[in-house]
N, C-alpha and C positions, 0 to 999 in steps of 0.2 A: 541327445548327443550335443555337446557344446563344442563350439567353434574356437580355435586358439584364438589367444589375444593378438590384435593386430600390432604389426612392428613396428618402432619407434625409429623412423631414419635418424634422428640426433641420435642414438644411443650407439657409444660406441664400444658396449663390451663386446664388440666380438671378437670370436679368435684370430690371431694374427693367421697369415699369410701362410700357407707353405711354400717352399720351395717349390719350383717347376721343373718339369720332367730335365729342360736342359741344363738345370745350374744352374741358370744365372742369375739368383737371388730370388726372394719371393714376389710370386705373384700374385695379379686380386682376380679374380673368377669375372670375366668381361663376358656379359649377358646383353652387351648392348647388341641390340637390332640395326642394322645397315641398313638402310633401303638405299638400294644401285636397281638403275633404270635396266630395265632386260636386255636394251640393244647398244649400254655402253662397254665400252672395251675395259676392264680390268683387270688387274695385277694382284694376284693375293698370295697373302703370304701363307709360306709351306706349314710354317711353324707356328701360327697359331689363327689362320685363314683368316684373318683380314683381309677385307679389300682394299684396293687403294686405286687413284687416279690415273696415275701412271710408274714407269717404271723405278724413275727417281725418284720418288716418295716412298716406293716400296725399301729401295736403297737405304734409304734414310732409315725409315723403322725402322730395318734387319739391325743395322748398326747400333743404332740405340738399344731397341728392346732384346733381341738375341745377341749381343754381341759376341759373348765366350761361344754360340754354338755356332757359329756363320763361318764358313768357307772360306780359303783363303780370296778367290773370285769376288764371294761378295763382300770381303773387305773392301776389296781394290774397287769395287763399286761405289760403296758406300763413301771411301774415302772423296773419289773422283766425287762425287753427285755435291757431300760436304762441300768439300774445294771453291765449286762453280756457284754453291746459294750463295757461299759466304761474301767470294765477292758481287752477286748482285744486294746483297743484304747490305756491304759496307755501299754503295751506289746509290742506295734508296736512302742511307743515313745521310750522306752529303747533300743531296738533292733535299730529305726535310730538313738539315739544319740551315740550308741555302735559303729556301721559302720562309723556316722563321724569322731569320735576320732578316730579309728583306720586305716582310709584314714589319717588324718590330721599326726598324726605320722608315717605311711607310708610313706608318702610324704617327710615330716620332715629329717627322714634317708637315704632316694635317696637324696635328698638335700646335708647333710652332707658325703655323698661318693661322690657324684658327685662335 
């Protein structure tokens, strides 16, 4: 008895994608393994059981990867959860471009003393 050939991860003829159950475009067959501790609290998604951290991450995926089948609720989640990263996202932008400039002039002044 002979053993298939084993598969070639660079090889990319394989068949595309099909659609998933909800519409909303193709998807890839996710076989990734989780490993979540037994005694933490998590949120997993209905639609294709993921786990996740907490609520608002859950949020987030829905929106992204299910969007056309999500709820009006978990729009209005999704959107809210959106909303709130984005301004800590723009908060963290100002704060590293704050720390660049003021390495870069830092520098700048040992420079001119030295």
């Amino acid at each position: 008895m002979t053993e298939p050939p084993p598969t070639d991860p660079s090889d990319e003829s394989e068949a595309p994608a099909e659609p998933s159950a909800a519409g909303d475009g193709p998807s890839v067959a996710d076989d990734t393994a989780y490993d979540v501790p037994p005694d933490a609290p998590v949120s997993e998604c209905e639609y294709c059981a993921r786990p996740f951290e907490s609520a608002g991450l859950l949020a987030l995926h829905r929106g992204r990867a299910h969007g056309s089948a999500i709820t009006e609720g978990e729009r209005t989640a999704y959107e809210e959860t959106y909303e709130a990263e984005s301004g800590q996202l723009q908060r963290f932008r100002l704060k590293a471009l704050a720390a660049l400039v003021l390495l870069y002039f830092g520098l700048l002044m040992v420079y001119a003393v030295v």
